[in-house]
C-alpha positions, 0 to 999 in steps of 0.5 A, spaced: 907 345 483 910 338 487 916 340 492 921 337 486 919 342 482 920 348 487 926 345 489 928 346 482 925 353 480 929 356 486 936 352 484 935 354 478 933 361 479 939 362 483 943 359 477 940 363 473 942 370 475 948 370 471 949 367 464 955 368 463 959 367 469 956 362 473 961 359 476 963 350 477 963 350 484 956 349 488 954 347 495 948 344 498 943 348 503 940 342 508 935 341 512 938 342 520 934 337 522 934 332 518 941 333 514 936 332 508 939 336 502 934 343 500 938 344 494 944 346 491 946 352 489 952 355 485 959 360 489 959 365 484 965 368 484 967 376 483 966 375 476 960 373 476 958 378 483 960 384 478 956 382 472 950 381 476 951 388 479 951 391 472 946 388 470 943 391 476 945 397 474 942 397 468 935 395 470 936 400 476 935 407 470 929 404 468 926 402 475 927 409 478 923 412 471 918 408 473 916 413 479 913 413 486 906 410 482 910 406 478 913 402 483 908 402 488 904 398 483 909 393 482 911 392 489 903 391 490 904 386 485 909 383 488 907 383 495 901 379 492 905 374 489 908 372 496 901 373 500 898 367 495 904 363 496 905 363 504 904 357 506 909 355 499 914 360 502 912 358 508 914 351 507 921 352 505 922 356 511 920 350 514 925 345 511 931 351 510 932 353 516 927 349 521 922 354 524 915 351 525 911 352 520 906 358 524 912 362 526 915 362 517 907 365 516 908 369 523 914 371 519 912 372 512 907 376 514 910 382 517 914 382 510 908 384 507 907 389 511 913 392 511 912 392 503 905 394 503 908 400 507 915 402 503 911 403 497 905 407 499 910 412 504 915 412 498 913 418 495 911 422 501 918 420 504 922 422 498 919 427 493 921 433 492 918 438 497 921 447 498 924 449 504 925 454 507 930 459 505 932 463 510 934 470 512 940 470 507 938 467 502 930 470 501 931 471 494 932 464 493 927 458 492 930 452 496 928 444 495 930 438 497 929 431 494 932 424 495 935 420 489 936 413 488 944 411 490 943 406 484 944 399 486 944 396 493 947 391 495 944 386 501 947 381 505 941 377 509 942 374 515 939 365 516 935 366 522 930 371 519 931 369 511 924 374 510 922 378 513 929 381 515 933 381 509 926 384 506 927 390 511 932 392 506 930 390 500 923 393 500 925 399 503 931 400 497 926 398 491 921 403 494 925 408 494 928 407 486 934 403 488 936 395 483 938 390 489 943 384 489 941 380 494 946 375 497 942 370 502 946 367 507 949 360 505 944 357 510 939 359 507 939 360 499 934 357 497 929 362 501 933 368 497 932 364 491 925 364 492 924 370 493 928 373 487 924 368 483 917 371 486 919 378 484 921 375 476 914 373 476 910 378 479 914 384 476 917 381 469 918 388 466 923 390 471 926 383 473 933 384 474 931 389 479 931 384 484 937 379 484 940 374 487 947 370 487 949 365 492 955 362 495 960 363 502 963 369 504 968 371 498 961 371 494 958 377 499 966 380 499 965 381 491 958 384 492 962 389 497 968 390 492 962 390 486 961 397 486 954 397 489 951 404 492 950 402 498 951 395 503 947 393 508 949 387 512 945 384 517 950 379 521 954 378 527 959 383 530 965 380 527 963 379 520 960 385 520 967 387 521 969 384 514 964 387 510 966 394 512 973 393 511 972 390 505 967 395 503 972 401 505 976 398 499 971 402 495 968 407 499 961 404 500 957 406 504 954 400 509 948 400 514 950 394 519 944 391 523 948 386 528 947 382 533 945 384 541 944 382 548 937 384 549 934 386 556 927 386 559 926 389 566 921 387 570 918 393 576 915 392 583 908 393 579 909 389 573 904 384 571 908 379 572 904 373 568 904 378 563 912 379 563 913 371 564 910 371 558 913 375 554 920 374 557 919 366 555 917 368 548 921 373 546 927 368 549 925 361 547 922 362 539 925 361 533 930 357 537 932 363 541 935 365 534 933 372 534 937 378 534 932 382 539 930 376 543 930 377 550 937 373 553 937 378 560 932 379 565 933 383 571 927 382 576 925 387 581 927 383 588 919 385 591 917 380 585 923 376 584 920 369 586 914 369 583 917 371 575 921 366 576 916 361 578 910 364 572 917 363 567 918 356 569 911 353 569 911 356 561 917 353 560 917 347 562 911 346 557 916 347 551 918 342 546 923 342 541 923 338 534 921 338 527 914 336 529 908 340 527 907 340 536 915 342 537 915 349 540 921 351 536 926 347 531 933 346 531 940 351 530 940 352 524 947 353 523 950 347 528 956 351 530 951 355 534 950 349 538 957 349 541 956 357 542 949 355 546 954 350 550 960 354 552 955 359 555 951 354 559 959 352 561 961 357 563 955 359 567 954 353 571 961 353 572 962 360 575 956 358 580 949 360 575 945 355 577 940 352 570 933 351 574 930 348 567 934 345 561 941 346 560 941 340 555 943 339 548 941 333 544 944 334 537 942 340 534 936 341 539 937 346 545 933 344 551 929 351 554 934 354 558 932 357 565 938 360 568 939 363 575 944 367 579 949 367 574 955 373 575 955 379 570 962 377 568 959 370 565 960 370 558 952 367 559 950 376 560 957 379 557 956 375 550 950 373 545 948 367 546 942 366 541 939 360 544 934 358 548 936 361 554 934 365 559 938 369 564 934 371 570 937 376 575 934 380 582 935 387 583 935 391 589 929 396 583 929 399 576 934 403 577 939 398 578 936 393 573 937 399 567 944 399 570 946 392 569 942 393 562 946 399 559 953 396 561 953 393 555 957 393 549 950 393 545 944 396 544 939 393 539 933 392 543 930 391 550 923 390 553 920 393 560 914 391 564 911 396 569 903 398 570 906 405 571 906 409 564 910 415 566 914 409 569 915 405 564 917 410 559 922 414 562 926 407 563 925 405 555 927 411 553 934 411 558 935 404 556 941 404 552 938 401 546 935 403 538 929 400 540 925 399 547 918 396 547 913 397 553 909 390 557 911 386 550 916 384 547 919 385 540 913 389 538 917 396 535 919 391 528 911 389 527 910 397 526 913 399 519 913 407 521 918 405 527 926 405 525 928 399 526 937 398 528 942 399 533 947 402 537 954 401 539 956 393 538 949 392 535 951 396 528 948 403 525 944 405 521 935 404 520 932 400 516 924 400 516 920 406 516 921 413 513 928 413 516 929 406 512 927 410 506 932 416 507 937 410 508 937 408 501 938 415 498 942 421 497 940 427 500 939 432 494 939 440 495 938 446 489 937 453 490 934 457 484 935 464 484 928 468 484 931 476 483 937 479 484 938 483 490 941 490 489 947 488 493 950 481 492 954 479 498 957 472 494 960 476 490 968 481 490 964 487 487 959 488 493 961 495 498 967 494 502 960 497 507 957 490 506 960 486 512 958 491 517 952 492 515 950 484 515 953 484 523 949 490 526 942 486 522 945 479 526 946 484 531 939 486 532 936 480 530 939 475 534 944 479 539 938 479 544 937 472 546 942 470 551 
């Protein structure tokens, strides 16, 4: 297939999910490099948000009918068509959002993976299962199962518009659920595809999964569309707007937001190792990555050499749209001005940038900045730039300290050869998730729950955790035999109640 004719498969299928309500009013998705137009998709509008929704719905009684097995078979089917067409996929990463094409596999490839598991873990997770009744109910047989909520809504986020939205959607379908997915405006011709890939791959079950498109009214409608659940993936503030819109209704919402993630460095730690990591975790994707690496609080004894091994890898990177470029472009260019006021604002209350500190258009130089105060909007806020703060600390003890005084908590790193060491840090740190002498690695784990803590939102996707999150918790009793005396009932002996103290009373009085 030409690039015209994936170009016009996406835009139609993104004006296909509503036939009766698409709406006149498009925008444009472009290329933030080169300004070059992706595509043009429609606004759809509440009435067109609503009628997708029901569709949904309807779809969603037959998905949930076909059962664990069932599902699983057609999520493997799906996750087949995305393998074949990577680098198709991959290429549209590419010209949508502006991450090199090897980082859109990288990224594609972990959302496969996250399939692959939601579908062979579902039944496990979520099938009926008995439980243990208990002392006062021991006539009774007990059992546990989780239900689809129906339809979910998921708003995805630009800078991950794979494998981050399928942490949601995935995990959803797998566990029974319909999908309305709504990319983000910067990136709907990715969301389009990936709902035009499930039509093909599964088309006995198509409106399973679909797509609409459009600004924030759009992913307002979705809140107020009567879905089962929402889960956004965004920043704070927006975050903000989506639970008050979705308080309207009383549905419930995961938040994955954003964070100012913190990698400590100790005395011991392999220090190249670290650089690293650090340098990766900050500088890839344009830095624009909610568990990337913005802080770092070094250990005095290995201060200077870190910042040395950090400024010898960073000076090898290169942004661009080229095939040689280390990363793109912003993809949303107000992200740019974002990157500038906190290069500013550290500079300017006496930070000093050992490397970079440059913008050339949508371009953002590798940042390297030193001896910036706590107080800095460079430390405080999320930057999600190529940028790097670098902070000495007397120890551990005091980089975990300036690492948890933090309004957010999604992830962190920590570098110590010492494993006792390193893993009392990680699971002090104020944060949902915490990888040791690596960076990012707990979101290429598809058992391991994936969210965070305070500003950095609520709620898991991923891993069984990311199964439960999709469901509501269904609990039955039946009654086996009835027992001579009925406590849950008016007729039982006025004796009853005292006899039931003085066995509670045997049976747990002895245990101070």
């Amino acid at each position: 297939m030409s690039l015209a004719e994936q170009l016009d498969t996406v835009t139609d299928a993104a004006a296909g999910t509503v036939d009766r309500h698409a709406t006149t009013e498009t925008f444009e998705s472009t290329n933030p490099a080169s300004g070059a137009v992706v595509g043009v998709f429609p606004v759809h509008d509440a009435d067109a948000v609503r009628e997708t929704v029901e569709r949904a719905r309807a779809a969603a009684q037959r998905w949930a009918e076909l059962g664990f097995d069932g599902r699983r078979e057609r999520l493997a089917a799906y996750r087949g068509y995305l393998a074949r067409r990577m680098h198709e996929l991959a290429d549209l990463v590419h010209r949508e959002n502006g991450k090199p094409h090897a980082d859109a596999i990288l990224e594609i490839t972990l959302a496969i993976d996250h399939l692959a598991w939601a579908g062979a873990h579902a039944r496990k997770t979520l099938g009926p299962r008995r439980v243990r009744a208990g002392m006062l109910a021991a006539n009774h047989a007990a059992y546990l199962e989780y239900q689809p909520l129906g339809v979910v809504g998921v708003i995805g986020p630009w800078n991950y518009p794979v494998f981050t939205p399928m942490g949601s959607i995935a995990y959803a379908l797998a566990a029974g659920n319909a999908v309305v997915f709504k990319p983000s405006e910067h990136t709907p011709a990715v969301g389009a595809w990936l709902a035009a890939a499930w039509r093909a791959a599964v088309p006995d079950v198509a409106d399973a999964l679909q797509v609409v498109t459009g600004y924030g009214e759009t992913g307002a409608a979705l809140c107020r569309a009567g879905v089962g659940k929402l889960a956004f993936t965004g920043s704070a503030p927006t975050g903000r707007k989506v639970m008050a819109a979705c308080a309207e209704t009383l549905t419930p919402v995961l938040m994955e937001l954003g964070g100012k993630d913190a990698m400590i460095v100790d005395d011991d730690a392999d220090v190249a190792a670290a650089a690293d990591a650090a340098v990766w975790g900050a500088m890839s994707n344009a830095g624009q990555t909610c568990i990337g690496i913005e802080r770092v609080y070094v250990s005095s004894p290995v201060y200077d050499r870190f910042v040395a091994e950090v400024t010898e890898r960073v000076q090898g990177l290169r942004p661009g749209s080229d095939d040689e470029a280390a990363y793109g472009p912003m993809t949303m260019a107000s992200q740019a001005d974002v990157v500038r006021r906190h290069l500013d604002d550290a500079t300017s209350s006496g930070g000093r940038a050992v490397l970079g500190g440059t913008l050339d258009g949508g371009f953002v130089a590798p940042t390297v900045l030193l001896d910036v105060p706590e107080s800095s909007a460079a430390v405080r806020e999320e930057t999600f730039g190529p940028t790097l703060t670098i902070t000495r600390v007397r120890d551990a003890e005091e980089a975990l300290e300036r690492t948890n005084a933090t309004s957010y908590g999604l992830a962190g790193a920590v570098f110590s050869r010492s494993r006792a060491r390193a893993m009392d840090l990680a699971r002090r740190m104020r944060s949902g998730m915490t990888s040791v002498n690596s960076v990012l690695t707990f979101a290429s784990v598809p058992a391991l729950p994936f969210g965070g803590v305070g500003e950095s939102g609520f709620g898991r996707i991923h891993g069984e955790d990311g199964l439960k999150e999709f469901t509501r918790a269904k609990a039955i009793t039946r009654q086996r035999y009835a027992l001579p005396v009925n406590l849950m009932s008016f007729t039982r002996p006025p004796a009853a109640a005292d006899a039931l103290a003085r066995v509670m009373g045997v049976v747990h009085g002895r245990h101070r």
